[in-house]
N, C-alpha and C positions, 0 to 999 in steps of 0.2 A: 428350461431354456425359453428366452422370448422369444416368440411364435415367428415378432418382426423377422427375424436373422434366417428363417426357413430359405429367402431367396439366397442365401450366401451358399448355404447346403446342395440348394441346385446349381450354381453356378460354378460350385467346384468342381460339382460331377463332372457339369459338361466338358469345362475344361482337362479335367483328367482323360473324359475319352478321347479328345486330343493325342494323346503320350506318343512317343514310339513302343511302337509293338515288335514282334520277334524277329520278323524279315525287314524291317527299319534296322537293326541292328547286325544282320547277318550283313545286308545291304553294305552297312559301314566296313565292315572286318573284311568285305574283299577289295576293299579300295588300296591304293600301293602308296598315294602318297597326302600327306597330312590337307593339301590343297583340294582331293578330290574329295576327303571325307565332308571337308568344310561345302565343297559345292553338293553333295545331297542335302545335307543341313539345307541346306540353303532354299534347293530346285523342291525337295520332297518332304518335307516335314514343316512342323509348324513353327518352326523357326527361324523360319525366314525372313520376318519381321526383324529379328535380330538381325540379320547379314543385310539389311539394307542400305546400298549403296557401299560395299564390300565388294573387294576385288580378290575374290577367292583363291586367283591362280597364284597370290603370292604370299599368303596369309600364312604366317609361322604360329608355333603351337601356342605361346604365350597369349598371344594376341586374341586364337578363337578360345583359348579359356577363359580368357575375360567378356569375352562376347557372351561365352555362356551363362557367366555369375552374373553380368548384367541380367540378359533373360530370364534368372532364377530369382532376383528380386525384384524384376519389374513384373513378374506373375504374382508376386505374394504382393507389392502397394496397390496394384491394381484390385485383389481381389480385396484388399482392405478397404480401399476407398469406395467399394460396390455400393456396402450397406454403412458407411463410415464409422470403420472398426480399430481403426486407430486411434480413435480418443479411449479408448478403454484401455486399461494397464496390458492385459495380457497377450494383447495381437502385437503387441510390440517386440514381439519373441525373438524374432528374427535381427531386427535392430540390435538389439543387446547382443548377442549371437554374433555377429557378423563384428560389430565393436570387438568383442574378445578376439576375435580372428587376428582381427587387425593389429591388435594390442602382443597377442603372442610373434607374429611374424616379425613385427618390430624387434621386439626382444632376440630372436634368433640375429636380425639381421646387423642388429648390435655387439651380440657375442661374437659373432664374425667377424669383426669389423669392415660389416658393407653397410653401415645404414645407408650410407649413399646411393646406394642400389636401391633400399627400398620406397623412396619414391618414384623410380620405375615400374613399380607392381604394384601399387597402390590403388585400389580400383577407383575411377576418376567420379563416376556415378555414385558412389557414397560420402564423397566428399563432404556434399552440404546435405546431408543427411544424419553425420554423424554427432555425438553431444560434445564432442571435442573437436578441437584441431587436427586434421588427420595431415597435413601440409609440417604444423608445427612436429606433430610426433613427427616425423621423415626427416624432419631438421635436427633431431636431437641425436646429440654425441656422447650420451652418458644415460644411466638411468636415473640419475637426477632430475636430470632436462627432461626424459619422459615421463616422469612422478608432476615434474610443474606443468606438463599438460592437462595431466586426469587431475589438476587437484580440486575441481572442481564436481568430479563424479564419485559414483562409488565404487569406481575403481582403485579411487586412491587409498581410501583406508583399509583395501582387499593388500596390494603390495607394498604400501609406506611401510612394510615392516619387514619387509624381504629383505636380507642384506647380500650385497654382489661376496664377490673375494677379492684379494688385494691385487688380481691385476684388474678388478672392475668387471668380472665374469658374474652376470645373474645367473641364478639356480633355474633353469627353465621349467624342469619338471613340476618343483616348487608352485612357479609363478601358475603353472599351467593348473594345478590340482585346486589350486585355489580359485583364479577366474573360473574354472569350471562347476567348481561346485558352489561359487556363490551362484551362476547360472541354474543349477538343475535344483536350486534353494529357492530361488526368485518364483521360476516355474511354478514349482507347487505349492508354495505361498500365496501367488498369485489368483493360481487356477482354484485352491480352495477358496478363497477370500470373496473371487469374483464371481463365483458360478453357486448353484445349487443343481444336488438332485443327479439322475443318470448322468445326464453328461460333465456333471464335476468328475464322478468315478470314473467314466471312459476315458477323461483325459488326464487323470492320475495315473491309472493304467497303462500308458501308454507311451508319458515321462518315467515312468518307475522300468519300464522294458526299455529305454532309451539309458538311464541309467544302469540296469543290469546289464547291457551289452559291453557299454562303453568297458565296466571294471572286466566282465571275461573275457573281452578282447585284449583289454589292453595287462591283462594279468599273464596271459597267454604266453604274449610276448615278453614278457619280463622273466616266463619262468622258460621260455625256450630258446633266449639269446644271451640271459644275463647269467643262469640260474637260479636267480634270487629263491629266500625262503619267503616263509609265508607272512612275519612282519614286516619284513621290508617292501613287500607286494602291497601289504594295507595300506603302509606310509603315504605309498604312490599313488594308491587308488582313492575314488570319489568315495567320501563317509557315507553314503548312504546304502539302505537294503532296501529292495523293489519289493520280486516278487520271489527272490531269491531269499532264505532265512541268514542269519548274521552264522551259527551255526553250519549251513552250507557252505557260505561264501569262505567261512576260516577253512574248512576242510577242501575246498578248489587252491586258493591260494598255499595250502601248508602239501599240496601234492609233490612225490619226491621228484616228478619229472612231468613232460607235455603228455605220456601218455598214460598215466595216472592221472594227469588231467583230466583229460577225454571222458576216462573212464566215470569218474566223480560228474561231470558234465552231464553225463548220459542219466544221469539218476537225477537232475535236478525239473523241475518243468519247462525247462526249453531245452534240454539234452531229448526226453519224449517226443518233441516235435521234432526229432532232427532224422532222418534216414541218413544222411551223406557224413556222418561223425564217424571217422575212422584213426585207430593209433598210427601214428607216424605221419600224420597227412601235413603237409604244409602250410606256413602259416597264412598265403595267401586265401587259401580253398577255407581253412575254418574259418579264415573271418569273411569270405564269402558265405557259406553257410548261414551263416549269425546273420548276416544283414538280409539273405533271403527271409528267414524266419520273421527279421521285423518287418518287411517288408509284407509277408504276409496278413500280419498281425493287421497291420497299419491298411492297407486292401480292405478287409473285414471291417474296421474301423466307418472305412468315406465310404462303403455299400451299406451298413446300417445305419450310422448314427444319424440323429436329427438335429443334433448340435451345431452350430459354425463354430466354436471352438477345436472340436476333435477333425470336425471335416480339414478344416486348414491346418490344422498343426499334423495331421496325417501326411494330407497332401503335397507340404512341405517338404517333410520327408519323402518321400515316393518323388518327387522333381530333383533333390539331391540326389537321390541316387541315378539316377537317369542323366544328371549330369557327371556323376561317377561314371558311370557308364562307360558314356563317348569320352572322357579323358582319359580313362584305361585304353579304349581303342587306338586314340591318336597317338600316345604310347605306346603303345605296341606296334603301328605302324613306322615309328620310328624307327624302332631298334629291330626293324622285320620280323616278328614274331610270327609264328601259322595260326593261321584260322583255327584249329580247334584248339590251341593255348587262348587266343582271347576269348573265344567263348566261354573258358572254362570257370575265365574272371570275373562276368559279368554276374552280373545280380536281377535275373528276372527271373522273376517267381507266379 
């Protein structure tokens, strides 16, 4: 690593010791209504900054989720522009990242037929941020019109070949398995390309856990709401094998049910790190599970490493979830749920 970028390494820390901690959280889950969560945000944590000049007592939930994806990437251009780590391919993570967000939500909002809704939620702070039009994408009536937005990225030779059906329905799944694995493709392309030495591996290791999640989470579910078999689970899953064997992943995905899952899980190295893996548990609690464990991983990661690479793509992670978090809460508070249901959802590890 260049020795330069050490200040980036400290300045994540610091910033992470920031975070909410357990009683910031407990704090949140006794609040009754979405307006008071927002004013501890506000009066108690370091997020305040965010709600400035916010009128908390009437703030609907839409609105502080936006507050908070703002705050979630104004922590990552901030810590970019520290040591300016922006001009280098790979700190651009989050950029691309956030692009496909935007790119799938379109899509849904299209098969809906609400695109017109979605320049209501469009977040206004990435606007001129983005490599596209994100104004034009919200204007587009077809996925035609949103192909002649990307045609100038490389998003467009990703879906110019998707085709809708004849009422003009995109295959989202499709769209999604592809932007997502050109992403977690770019990554470690990148991360090799750009780096040498330990922290190229920590931060392969670390895409490749971000990878192996995504597919057991999202296999999880395919095999506990759809039944699907274990081809049809591939189809839909990211091509890649982490630290999972190709070998493993066929015998997770070809399990005759969720708890033959589990059980296949438990014998893989991230079922060994799990104590809370039980047959029949819900699919909320295993992929709480899952994300505890990366989150673990990813902890480990910004307390050792000496990289600015693995510090910020750790700690990226670890602020999403934490934005996780408090929107599980304000959800919850919505629909009244008890204090130990949201606890049970959160992800702090």
């Amino acid at each position: 690593m260049n020795a330069s970028k050490n200040a980036t390494v400290t300045r994540v820390r610091a910033v992470y010791g920031k975070r909410l901690m357990e009683k910031d959280y407990n704090e949140l889950c006794t609040r009754k209504r979405v307006a008071e969560a927002a004013e501890y945000l506000k009066r108690s944590t370091y997020y305040g900054d965010a709600f400035n000049g916010i009128d908390t007592s009437s703030i609907h939930r839409g609105h502080l989720e936006s507050l908070l994806q703002k705050a979630f990437y104004d922590r990552y251009e901030k810590l970019c522009d520290f040591q300016q780590l922006s001009g280098e391919p790979f700190y651009n993570f989050l950029l691309i990242r956030t692009e496909i967000r935007e790119l799938l939500k379109a899509i849904l909002y299209l098969n809906n037929e609400k695109e017109d809704v979605y320049i209501e939620t469009l977040p206004a702070f990435f606007v001129k941020k983005a490599t596209f039009d994100l104004i034009e994408l919200a204007k587009a009536k077809s996925f035609r019109e949103m192909l002649g937005v990307v045609r100038n990225t490389p998003y467009y030779s990703i879906l110019s070949g998707i085709e809708t059906d004849k009422n003009g329905i995109v295959p989202y799944t499709v769209c999604e398995v592809a932007l997502r694995s050109y992403y977690m493709s770019w990554l470690n392309n990148t991360a090799r390309e750009q780096f040498r030495g330990s922290g190229r591996d920590e931060l392969i290791r670390l895409i490749n856990v971000q990878t192996d999640i995504i597919n057991i989470i999202n296999a999880y579910r395919m095999k506990k709401y759809f039944g699907w078999d274990g081809e049809r689970i591939k189809k839909h899953s990211l091509p890649f094998y982490g630290r999972i064997s190709r070998k493993k992943q066929a015998d997770l995905f070809e399990s005759a049910d969720t708890d033959e899952y589990i059980r296949t899980l438990k014998t893989t190295v991230y079922g060994r790190q799990m104590d809370g893996l039980y047959e029949g548990m819900e699919s909320s609690r295993f992929e709480a599970e899952l994300y505890r464990l990366q989150c673990r991983m990813a902890k480990r990661a910004l307390r050792f490493s000496d990289s600015a690479a693995v510090s910020l793509y750790a700690f990226m992670h670890l602020c999403e979830v934490e934005v996780n978090n408090i929107v599980t809460i304000i959800e919850c508070i919505r629909y009244e749920k008890s204090i130990p249901y949201m606890q049970e959802l959160l992800v702090i590890s």
